[in-house]
C-alpha positions in Angstrom: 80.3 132.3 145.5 77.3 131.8 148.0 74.8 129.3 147.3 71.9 131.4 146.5 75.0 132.8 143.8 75.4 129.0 142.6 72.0 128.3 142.7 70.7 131.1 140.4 73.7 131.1 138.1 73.4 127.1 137.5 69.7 128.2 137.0 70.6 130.7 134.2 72.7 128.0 132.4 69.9 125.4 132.2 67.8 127.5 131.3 69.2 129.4 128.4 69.8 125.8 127.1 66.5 124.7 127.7 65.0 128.0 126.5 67.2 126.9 123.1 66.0 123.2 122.7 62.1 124.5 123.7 62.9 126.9 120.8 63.7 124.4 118.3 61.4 122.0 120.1 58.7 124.7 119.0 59.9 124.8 115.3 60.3 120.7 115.4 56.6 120.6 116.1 55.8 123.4 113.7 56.7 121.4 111.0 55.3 118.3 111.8 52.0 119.7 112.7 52.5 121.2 108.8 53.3 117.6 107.5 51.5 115.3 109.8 48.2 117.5 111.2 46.2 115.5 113.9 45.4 112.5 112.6 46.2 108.6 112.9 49.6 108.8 112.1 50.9 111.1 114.3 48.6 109.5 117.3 50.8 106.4 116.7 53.7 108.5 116.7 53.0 110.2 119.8 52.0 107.0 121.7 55.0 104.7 119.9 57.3 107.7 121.2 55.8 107.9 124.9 57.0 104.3 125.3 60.6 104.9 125.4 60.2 108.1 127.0 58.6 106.2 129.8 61.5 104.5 130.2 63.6 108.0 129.8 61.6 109.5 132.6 62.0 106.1 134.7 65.5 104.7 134.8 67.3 107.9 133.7 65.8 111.4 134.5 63.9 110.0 137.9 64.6 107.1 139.8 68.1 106.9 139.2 69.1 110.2 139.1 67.1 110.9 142.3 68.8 107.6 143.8 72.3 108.6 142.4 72.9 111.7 143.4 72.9 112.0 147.0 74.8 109.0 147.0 77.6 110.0 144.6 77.5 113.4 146.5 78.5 111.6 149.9 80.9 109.7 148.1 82.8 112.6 146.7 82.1 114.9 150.5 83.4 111.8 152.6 85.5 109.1 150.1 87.0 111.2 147.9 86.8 111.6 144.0 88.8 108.3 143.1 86.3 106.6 145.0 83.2 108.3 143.6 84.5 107.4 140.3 84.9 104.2 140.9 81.1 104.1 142.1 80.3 105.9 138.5 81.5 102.9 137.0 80.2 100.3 138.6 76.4 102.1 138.3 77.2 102.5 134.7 77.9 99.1 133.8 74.7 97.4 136.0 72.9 100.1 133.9 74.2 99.6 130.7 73.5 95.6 131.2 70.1 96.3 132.3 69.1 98.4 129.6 70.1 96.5 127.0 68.3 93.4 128.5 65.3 95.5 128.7 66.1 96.7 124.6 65.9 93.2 123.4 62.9 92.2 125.3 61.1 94.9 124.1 62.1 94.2 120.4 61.1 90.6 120.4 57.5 91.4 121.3 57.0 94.1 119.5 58.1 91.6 116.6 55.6 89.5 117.8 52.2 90.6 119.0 51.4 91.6 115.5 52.5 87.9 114.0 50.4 86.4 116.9 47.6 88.6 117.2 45.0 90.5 115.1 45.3 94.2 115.7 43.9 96.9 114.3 45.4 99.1 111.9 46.6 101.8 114.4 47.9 99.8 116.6 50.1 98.0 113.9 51.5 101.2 112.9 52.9 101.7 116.8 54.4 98.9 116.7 56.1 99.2 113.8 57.5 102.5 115.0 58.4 101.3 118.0 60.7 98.9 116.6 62.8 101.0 115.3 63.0 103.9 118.0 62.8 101.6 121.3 66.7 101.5 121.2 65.9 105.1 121.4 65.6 103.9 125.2 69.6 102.6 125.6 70.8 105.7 124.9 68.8 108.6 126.1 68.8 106.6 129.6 72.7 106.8 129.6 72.7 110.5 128.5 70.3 111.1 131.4 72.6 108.9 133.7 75.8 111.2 132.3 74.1 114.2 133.0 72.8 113.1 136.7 76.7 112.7 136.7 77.8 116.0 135.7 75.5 118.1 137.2 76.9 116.5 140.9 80.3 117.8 139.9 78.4 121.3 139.2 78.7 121.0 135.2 75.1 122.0 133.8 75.8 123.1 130.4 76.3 119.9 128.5 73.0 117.7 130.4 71.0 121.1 129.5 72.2 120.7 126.0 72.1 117.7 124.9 68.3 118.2 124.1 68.8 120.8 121.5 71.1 118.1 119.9 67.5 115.8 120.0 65.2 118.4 118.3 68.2 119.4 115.2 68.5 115.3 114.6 64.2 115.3 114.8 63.6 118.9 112.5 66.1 117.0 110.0 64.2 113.8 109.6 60.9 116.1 110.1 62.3 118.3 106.7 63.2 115.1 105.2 59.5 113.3 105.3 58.0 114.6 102.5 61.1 113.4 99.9 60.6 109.6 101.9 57.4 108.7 100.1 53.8 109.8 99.3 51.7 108.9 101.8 52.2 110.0 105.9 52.3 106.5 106.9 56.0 106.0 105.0 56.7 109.8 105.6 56.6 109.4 109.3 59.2 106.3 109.6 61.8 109.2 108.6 60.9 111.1 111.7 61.3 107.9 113.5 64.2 107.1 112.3 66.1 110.5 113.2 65.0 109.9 117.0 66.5 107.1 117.4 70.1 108.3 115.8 69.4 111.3 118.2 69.9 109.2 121.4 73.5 108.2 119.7 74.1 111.3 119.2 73.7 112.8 122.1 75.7 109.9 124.2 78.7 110.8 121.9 78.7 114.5 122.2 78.7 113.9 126.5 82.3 112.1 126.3 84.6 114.7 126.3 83.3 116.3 129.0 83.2 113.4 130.9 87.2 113.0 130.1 87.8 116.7 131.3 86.2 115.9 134.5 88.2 112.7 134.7 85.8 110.2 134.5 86.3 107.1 132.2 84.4 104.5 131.8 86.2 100.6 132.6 83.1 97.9 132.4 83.2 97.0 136.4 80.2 94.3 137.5 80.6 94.7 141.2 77.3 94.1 141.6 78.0 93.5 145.3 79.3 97.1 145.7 77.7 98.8 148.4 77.1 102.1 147.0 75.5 100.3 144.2 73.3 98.4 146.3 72.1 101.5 148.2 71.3 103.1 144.6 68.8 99.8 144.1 67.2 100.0 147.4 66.1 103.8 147.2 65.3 103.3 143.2 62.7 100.5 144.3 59.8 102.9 145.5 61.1 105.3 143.6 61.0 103.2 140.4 57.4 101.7 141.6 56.2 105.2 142.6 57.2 107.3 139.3 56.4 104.2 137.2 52.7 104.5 138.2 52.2 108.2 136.8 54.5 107.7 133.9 52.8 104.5 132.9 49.2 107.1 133.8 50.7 109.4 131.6 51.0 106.7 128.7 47.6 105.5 129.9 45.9 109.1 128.5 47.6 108.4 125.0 46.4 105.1 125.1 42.9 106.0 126.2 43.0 109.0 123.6 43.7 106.4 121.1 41.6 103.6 122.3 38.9 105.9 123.2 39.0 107.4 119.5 37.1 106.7 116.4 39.3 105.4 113.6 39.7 107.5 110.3 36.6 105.9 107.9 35.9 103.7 110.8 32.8 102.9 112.7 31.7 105.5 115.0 30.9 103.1 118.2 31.5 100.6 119.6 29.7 97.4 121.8 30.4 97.0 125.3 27.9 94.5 127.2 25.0 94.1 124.8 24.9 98.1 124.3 26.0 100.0 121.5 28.1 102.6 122.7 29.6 105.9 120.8 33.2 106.7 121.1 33.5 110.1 123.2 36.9 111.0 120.9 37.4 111.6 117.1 40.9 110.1 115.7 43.6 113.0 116.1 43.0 113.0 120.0 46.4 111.6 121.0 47.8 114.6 118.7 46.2 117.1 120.1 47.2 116.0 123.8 50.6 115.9 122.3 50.6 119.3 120.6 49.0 121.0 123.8 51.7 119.7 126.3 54.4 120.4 124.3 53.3 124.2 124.9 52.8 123.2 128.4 56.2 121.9 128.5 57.5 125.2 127.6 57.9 127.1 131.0 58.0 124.2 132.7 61.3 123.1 131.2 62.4 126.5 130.6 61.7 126.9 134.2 60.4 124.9 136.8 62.5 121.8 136.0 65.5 123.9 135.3 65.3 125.0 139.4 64.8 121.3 140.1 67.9 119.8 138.3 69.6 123.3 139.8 68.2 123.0 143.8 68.9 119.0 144.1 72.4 118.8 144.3 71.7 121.5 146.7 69.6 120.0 148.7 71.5 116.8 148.9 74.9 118.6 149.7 72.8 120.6 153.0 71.2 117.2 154.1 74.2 115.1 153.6 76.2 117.9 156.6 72.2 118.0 158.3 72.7 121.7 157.6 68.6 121.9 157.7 68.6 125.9 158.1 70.3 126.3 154.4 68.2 123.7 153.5 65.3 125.2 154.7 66.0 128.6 152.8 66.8 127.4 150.1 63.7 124.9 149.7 61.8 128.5 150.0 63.8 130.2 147.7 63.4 127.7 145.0 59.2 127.7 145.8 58.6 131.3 145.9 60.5 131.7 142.1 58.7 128.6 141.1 55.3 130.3 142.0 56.1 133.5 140.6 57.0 131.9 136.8 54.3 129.4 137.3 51.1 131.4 138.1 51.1 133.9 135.5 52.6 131.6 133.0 49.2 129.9 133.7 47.1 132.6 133.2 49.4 133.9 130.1 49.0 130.6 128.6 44.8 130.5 129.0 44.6 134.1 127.7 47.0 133.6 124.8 46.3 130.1 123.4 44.1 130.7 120.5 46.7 133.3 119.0 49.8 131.0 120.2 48.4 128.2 118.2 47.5 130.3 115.1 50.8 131.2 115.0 53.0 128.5 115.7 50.6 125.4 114.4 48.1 126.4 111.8 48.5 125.5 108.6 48.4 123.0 106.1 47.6 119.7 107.6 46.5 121.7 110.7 43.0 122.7 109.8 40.9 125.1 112.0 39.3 121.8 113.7 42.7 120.7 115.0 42.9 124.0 116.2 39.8 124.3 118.2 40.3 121.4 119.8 44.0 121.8 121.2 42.8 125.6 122.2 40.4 122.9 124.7 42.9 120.9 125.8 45.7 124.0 126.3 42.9 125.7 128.3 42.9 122.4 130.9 46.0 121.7 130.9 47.5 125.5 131.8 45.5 125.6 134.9 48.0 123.0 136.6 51.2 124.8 135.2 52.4 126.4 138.4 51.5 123.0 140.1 53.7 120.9 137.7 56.3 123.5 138.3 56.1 122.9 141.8 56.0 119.0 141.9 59.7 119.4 140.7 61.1 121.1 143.4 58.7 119.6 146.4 59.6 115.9 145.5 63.5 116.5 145.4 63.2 117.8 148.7 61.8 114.6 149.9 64.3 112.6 148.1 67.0 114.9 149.5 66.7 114.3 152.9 66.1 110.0 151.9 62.3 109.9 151.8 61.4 108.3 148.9 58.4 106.6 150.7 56.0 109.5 150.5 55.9 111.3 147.1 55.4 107.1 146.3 51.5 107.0 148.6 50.8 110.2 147.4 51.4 109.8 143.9 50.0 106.5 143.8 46.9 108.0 145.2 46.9 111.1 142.6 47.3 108.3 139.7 44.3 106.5 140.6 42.0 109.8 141.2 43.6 110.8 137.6 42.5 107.7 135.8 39.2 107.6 137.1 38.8 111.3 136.0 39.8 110.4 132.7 37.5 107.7 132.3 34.5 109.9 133.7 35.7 113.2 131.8 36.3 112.3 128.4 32.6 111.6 127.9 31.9 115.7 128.8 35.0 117.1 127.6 36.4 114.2 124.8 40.3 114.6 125.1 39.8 117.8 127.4 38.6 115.9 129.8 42.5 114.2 130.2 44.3 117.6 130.0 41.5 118.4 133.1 42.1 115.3 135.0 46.0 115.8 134.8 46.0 119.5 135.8 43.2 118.3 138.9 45.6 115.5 139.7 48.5 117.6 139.9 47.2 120.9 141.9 45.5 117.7 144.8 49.0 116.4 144.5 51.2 119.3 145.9 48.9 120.4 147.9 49.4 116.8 149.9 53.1 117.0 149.7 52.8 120.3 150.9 50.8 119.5 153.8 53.2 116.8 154.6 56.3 118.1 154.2 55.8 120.9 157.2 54.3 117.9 159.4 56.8 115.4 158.9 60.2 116.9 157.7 63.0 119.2 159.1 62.0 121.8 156.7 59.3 124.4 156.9 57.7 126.7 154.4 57.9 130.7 155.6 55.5 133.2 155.9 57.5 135.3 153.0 56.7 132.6 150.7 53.0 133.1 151.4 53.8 136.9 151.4 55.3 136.4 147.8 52.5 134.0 146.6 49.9 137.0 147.6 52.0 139.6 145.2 52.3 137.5 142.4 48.5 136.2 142.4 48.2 140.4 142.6 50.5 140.8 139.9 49.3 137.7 137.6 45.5 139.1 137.9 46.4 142.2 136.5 48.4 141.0 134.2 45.8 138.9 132.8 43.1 141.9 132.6 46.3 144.1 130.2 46.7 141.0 128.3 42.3 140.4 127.9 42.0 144.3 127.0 44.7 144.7 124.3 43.8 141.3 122.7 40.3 142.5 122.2 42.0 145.4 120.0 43.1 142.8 117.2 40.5 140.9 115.1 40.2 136.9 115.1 40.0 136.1 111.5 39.8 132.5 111.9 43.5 131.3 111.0 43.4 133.9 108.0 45.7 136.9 108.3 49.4 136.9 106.9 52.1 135.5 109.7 52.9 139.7 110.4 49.6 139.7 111.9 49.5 136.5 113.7 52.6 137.7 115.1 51.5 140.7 116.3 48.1 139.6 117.8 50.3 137.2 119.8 53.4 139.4 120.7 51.2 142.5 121.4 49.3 141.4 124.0 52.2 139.2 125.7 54.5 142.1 126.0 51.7 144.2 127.5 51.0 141.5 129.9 54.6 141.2 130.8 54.7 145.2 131.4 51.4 145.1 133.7 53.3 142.2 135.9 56.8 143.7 136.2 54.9 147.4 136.9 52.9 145.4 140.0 55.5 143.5 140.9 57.6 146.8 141.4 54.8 148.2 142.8 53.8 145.7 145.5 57.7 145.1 146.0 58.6 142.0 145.2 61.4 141.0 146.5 61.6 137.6 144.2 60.5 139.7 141.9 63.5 142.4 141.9 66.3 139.6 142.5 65.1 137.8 139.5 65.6 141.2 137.5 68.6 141.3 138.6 70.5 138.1 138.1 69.1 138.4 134.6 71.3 141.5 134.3 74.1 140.1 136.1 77.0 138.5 133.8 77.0 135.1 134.0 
């Protein structure tokens, strides 16, 4: 099987499993939007959540994963698989005692800032939460570790799956709520509670394969094993650079919060002898939530899928300095990246009010909550293709062992973003977040970009600026179907039965999804036509 074979196959797996947990992931946040609307309690939530997904993002799904892989690929090309195992072994168990140091130091003060400090009410509440689901942390770090692991030995289905084990564990404890007491505050420790069982879970379900692929664990604290030791170097600026946007991305819930009126609270605030409104209404920190979850959809579905699929990839071409099949490749990956990302944007900003009238409103989530995460979708989709792309441009810098770069340049994106926030919200209120995100990201890769043909052994082709033309062709016109057949179905303000929502939302996607395959035939494109075609293709 030829790499572009592998590659688009591997794709295919992640993404029918991703496309499965985004599914449920959908009807997870269905139903707490249903129970928990947009409101203090499920701002705590959100924030309390981020917290340990910061860490998720940091030690499992980036830094080490980006660190581990080439190095466990080179291990496996040039030492041999009883080697590389031993390596697994001795990564696992520095991570496993780092992780749990970093467990128990978060428990203690969380235990204690509310015993020595006076807090506020919402704050309280996330840290109660987050006592019980920063263990959440231990495991979903070691599930991300065990799936960095198996997609090196070319496994993808069980990593891809593991989060549709998450979202079953959080729709049960979601379900549950309501029966766990009267009032959202006690309702929402049961949702709590099911995510941090879920990191268990999902640990425990990865063993088997593990076994079938030979690997068992043996605690091994070599911590002067090279290979080990080359793994902490390259995670240092990788750890320092993705912990500056994932602690920016924490920074917009805590702003959103911070920045927020409280339920039956005063509606400013004093800051240096001036009395000074609050730019946001509670229920911010939801709505950023609710939005990016949408967001999340084709990115995950998509653009991170081609990541996780393209970097073992990469890794194996630069480890032989094979920089021709890394080079296609690289454009492969961007040109199918631009042509799911750009009309997904536009889709996204056509579609939003009927997406979120079907999928969200109802009960708790009242035609406000609504109207203001139709804002924030509408800011955040214009950076969808971007964020798509960011996956695949920053492995290719890690690939070839610069880890240096997407570090400056992030760090420089992270500080524009936080200065947009705290300029935007006061014009846009929690818009203004979702803008300075999507700005951040779109200045972002067009840096990389820039720096990639200048500095590395990898250029971007003219087809893939031939491909980008076609699908901007293809998205425009796709977006024009989609404007003209939505005009044809009445908005009646969240009333309508759930036929009706469904049809005002499925009507105008399919049309819009007819318009872009009938250009994209028509212009011939070529990405276009091969994607049509593995989809066909058995698996």
């Amino acid at each position: 099987m030829s790499d572009s074979q592998s590659l688009f196959r591997s794709v295919r797996i992640i993404s029918a499993c991703t496309f499965s947990s985004r599914i449920l992931g959908l009807t997870r946040d269905m139903i707490c939007a249903s129970v928990f609307g947009t409101g203090m309690v499920w701002d705590a939530f959100t924030v309390a959540f981020k917290i340990p997904n910061l860490f998720r993002r940091l030690f499992g799904e980036g830094a080490l994963s980006a660190a581990f892989i080439p190095v466990f690929t080179e291990h496996i090309e040039k030492r041999g698989k009883e080697e590389a195992f031993v390596f697994f072994n001795v990564v696992a168990t520095a991570l496993i005692i780092i992780l749990g140091g970093i467990v128990l130091l978060g428990e203690g003060s969380f235990f204690v800032i509310p015993r020595v400090f006076q807090i506020q009410e919402k704050w309280q509440l996330i840290l109660k939460l987050l006592i019980i689901m920063f263990p959440y942390v231990f495991f979903i770090c070691l599930v991300a570790f065990m799936g960095a692991v198996l997609n090196t030995l070319r496994h993808f289905f069980m990593p891809a799956f593991a989060p549709v084990v998450m979202n079953i564990c959080w729709i049960l404890g979601a379900v549950l709520a309501p029966y766990t007491g009267k009032s959202l505050e006690k309702m929402i420790y049961a949702v709590a509670i099911s995510t941090f069982l879920s990191g268990l879970v999902q640990v425990v379900i990865h063993l088997p394969t593990l076994r079938k692929k030979e690997l068992y664990y043996r605690f091994m604290p070599r911590f002067s094993h090279p290979g080990l030791k080359l793994v902490l170097t390259r995670m240092v600026p990788i750890v320092f650079g993705l912990g500056i946007v994932q602690v920016n991305v924490l920074l917009d819930s805590l702003i959103a919060v911070g920045f927020s009126s409280a339920q039956d609270g005063p509606a400013s605030f004093n800051f240096a002898g001036m009395t000074v409104h609050f730019p946001m209404k509670a229920g911010a920190a939801s709505v950023l939530y609710y939005s990016d979850r949408l967001i999340q959809f084709p990115l995950g579905v998509f653009g991170i899928a081609m990541a996780t699929a393209v970097f073992p990839l990469f890794s194996f071409h630069a480890v032989r300095e094979d920089w021709n099949n890394f080079s296609t490749a690289f454009n492969k990956a961007l040109k199918f990246i631009l042509l799911i990302g750009i009309p997904a944007s536009l889709a996204i900003i056509m579609l939003r009010e009927p997406i979120i009238d079907l999928l969200y409103r109802r009960n708790q989530f009242d035609a406000e909550s609504a109207h203001r995460t139709s804002r924030v979708i509408l800011f955040y989709a214009f950076g969808i293709w971007a964020y798509c792309g960011l996956h695949v441009l920053i492995r290719a810098f890690y690939s070839v062992r610069d880890t240096v770069t997407p570090v400056k340049v992030g760090a420089a994106c992270v500080g524009l973003n936080l200065i947009l926030n705290l300029s935007l919200i006061w014009v846009f209120q929690e818009g203004g977040l979702a803008l300075s995100t999507a700005t951040s990201a779109i200045v972002q890769i067009v840096i990389l970009t820039i720096i990639l043909q200048k500095r590395l052994r990898i250029k971007i082709g003219k087809e893939v600026f031939v491909s980008l033309q076609k699908t901007v062709i293809a998205s425009i016109v796709m977006a024009f179907a989609c404007w003209f057949v939505l005009r044809m179905f009445p908005d009646l303000n969240g009333g309508g039965s759930l036929y009706f929502k469904g049809l005002r939302l499925f009507v105008p996607m399919l049309s819009a999804l007819a318009a872009f395959a009938a250009t994209s035939f028509l212009l011939k494109s070529e990405e276009f036509g091969h994607l049509i075609k593995l989809s066909l293709r058995k698996t």
